[in-house]
FINU-471412 format. One record per atom (N, C-alpha, C, CB): residue in one letter; x, z, y. Coordinates in steps of 0.02 Angstrom, whole numbers, padded with zeros to 5 digits, always signed. Glycine has a CB too. Layout:
<recs>
aXZY/...
</recs>
This chain:
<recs>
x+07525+11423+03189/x+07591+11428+03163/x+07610+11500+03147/x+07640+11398+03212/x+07655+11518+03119/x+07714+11561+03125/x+07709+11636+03177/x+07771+11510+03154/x+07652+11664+03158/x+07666+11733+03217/x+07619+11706+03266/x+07757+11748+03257/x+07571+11664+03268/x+07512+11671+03314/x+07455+11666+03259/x+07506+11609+03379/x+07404+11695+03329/x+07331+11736+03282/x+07296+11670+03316/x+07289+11844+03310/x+07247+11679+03296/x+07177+11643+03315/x+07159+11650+03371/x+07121+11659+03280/x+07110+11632+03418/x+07093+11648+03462/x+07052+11711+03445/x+07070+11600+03491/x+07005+11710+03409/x+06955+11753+03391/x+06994+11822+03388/x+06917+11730+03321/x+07036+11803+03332/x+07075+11887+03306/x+07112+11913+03363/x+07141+11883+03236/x+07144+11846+03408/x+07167+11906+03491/x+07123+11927+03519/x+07203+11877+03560/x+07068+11898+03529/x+07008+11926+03554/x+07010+11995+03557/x+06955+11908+03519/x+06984+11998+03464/x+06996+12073+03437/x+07035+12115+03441/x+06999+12080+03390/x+07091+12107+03439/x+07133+12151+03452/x+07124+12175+03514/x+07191+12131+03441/x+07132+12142+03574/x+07122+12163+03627/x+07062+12190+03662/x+07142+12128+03651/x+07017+12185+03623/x+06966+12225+03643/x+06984+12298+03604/x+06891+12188+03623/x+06999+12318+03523/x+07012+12354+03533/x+07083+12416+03575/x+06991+12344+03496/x+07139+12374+03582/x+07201+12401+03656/x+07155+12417+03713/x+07265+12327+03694/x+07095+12389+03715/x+07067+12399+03796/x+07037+12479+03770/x+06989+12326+03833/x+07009+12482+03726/x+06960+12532+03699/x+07019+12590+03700/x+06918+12512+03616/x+07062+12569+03664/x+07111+12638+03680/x+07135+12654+03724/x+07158+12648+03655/x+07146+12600+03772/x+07197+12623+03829/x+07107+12687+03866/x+07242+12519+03905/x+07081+12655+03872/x+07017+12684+03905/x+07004+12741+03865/x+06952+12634+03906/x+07017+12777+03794/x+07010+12838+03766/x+07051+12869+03787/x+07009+12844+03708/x+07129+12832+03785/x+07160+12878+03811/x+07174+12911+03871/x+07194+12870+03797/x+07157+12869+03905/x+07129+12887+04010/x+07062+12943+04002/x+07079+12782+04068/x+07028+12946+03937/x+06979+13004+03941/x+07041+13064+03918/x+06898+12994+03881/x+07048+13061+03882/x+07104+13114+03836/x+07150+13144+03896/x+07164+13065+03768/x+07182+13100+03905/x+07229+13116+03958/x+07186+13157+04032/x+07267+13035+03979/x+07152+13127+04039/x+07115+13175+04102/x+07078+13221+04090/x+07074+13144+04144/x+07049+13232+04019/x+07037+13292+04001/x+07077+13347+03984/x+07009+13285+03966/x+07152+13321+03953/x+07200+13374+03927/x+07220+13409+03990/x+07266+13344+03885/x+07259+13362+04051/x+07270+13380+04121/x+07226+13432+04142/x+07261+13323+04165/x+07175+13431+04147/x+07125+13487+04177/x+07118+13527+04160/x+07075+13485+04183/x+07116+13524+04092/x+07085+13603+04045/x+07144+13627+04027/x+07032+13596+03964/x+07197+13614+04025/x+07270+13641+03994/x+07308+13651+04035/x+07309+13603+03951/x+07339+13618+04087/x+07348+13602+04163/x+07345+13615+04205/x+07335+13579+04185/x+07277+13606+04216/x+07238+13623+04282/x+07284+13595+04336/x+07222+13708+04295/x+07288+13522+04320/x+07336+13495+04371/x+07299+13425+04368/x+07427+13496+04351/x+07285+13395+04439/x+07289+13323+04423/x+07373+13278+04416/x+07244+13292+04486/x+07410+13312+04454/x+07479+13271+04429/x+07503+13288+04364/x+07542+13283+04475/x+07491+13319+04325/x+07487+13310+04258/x+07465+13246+04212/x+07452+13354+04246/x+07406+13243+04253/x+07384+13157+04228/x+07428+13102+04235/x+07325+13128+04267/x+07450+13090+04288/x+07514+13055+04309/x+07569+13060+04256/x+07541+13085+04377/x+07586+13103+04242/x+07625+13130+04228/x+07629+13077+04146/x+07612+13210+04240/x+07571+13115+04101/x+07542+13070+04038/x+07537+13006+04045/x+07477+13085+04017/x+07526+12972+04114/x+07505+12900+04115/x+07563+12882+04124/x+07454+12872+04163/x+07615+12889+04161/x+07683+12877+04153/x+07712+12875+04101/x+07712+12909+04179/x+07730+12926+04067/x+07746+12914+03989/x+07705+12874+03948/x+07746+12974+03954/x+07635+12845+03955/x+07632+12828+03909/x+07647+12751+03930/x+07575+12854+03876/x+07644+12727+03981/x+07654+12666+04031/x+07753+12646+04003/x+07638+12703+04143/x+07772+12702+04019/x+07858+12710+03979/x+07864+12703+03894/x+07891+12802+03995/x+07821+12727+03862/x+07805+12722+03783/x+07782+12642+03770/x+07736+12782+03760/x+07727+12632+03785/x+07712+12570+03774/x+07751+12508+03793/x+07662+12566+03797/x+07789+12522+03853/x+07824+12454+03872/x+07890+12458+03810/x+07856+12453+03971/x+07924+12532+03796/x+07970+12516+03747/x+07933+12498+03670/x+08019+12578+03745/x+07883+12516+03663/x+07859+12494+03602/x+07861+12401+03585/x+07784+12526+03604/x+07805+12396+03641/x+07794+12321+03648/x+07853+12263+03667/x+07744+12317+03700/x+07893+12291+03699/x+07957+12235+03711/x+08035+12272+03710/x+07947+12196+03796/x+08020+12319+03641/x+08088+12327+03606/x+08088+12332+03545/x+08123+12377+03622/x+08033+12379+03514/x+08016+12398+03450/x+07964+12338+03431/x+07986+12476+03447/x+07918+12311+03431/x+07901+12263+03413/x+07923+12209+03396/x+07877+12256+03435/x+07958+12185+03463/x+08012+12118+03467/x+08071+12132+03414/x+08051+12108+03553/x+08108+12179+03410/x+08166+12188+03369/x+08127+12197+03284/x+08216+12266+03401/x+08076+12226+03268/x+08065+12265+03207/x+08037+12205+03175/x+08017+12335+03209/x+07957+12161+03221/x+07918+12128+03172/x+07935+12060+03236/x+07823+12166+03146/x+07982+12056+03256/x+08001+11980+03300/x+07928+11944+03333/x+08040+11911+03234/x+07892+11976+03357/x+07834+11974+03392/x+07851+11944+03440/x+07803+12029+03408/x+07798+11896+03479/x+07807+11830+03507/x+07786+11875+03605/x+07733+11750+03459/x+07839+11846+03641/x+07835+11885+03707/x+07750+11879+03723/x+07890+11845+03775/x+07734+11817+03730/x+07650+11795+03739/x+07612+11879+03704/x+07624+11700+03671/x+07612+11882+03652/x+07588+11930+03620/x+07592+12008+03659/x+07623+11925+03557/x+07662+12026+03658/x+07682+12096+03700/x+07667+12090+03756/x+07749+12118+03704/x+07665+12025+03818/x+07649+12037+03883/x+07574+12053+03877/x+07668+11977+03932/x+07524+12021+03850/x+07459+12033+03834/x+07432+12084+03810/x+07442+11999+03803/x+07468+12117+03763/x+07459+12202+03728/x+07465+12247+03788/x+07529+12231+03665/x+07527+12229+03826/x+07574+12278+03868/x+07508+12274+03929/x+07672+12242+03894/x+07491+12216+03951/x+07431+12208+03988/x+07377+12247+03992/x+07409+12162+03975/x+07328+12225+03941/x+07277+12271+03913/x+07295+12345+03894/x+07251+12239+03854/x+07346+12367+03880/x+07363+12444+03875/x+07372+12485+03971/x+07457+12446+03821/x+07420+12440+03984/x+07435+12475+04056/x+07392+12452+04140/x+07520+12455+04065/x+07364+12407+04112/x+07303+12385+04148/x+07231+12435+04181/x+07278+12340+04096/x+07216+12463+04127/x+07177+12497+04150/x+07196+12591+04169/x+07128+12479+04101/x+07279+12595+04156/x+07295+12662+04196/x+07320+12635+04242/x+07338+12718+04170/x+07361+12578+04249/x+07378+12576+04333/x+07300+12555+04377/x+07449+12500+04350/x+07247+12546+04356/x+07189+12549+04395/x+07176+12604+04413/x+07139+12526+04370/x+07177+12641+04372/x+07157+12716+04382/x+07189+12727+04427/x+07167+12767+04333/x+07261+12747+04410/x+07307+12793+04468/x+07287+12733+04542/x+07425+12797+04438/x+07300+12684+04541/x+07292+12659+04610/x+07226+12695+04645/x+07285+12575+04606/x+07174+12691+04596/x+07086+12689+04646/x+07108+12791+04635/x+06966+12634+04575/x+07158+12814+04618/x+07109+12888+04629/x+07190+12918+04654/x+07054+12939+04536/x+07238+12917+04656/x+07319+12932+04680/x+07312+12949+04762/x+07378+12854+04667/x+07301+13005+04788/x+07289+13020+04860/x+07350+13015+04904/x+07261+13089+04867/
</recs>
């Protein structure tokens, strides 16, 4: 119907959100260190971007292209999924 994908094409998509969220957990922990020289700096980026993405996905999405919640909880998922792993397994 109406604003749902295929199985296949969510697939895709979400493999590539996983691929970025995971570039940007390299990016981000590389900028922190070498610019920084802070690990709460990293935090710092993963927060904002954890704050960026949730307004993207369930304000700017939903309001702009009326994107289906199913859709944004699953984006919002696969994006913030693998930095709240991070910060949990390495946050002293």
């Amino acid at each position: 119907g109406n604003g749902h994908y295929s199985f296949k094409l969510d697939a895709y998509r979400q493999v590539f959100h996983l691929a970025g969220s995971i570039l940007f957990l390299i990016s981000a922990a590389y900028l922190s260190q070498h610019f920084f020289a802070s690990e709460i700096a990293l935090y710092v980026f993963l927060a904002a971007a954890i704050c960026f993405i949730s307004f993207q996905e369930f304000y700017l999405q939903r309001r702009t292209y009326q994107q289906l919640w199913r859709k944004g909880i699953l984006d919002w998922l696969t994006w913030c999924l693998p930095m709240g792993i991070y910060f949990f397994t390495h946050f002293h």
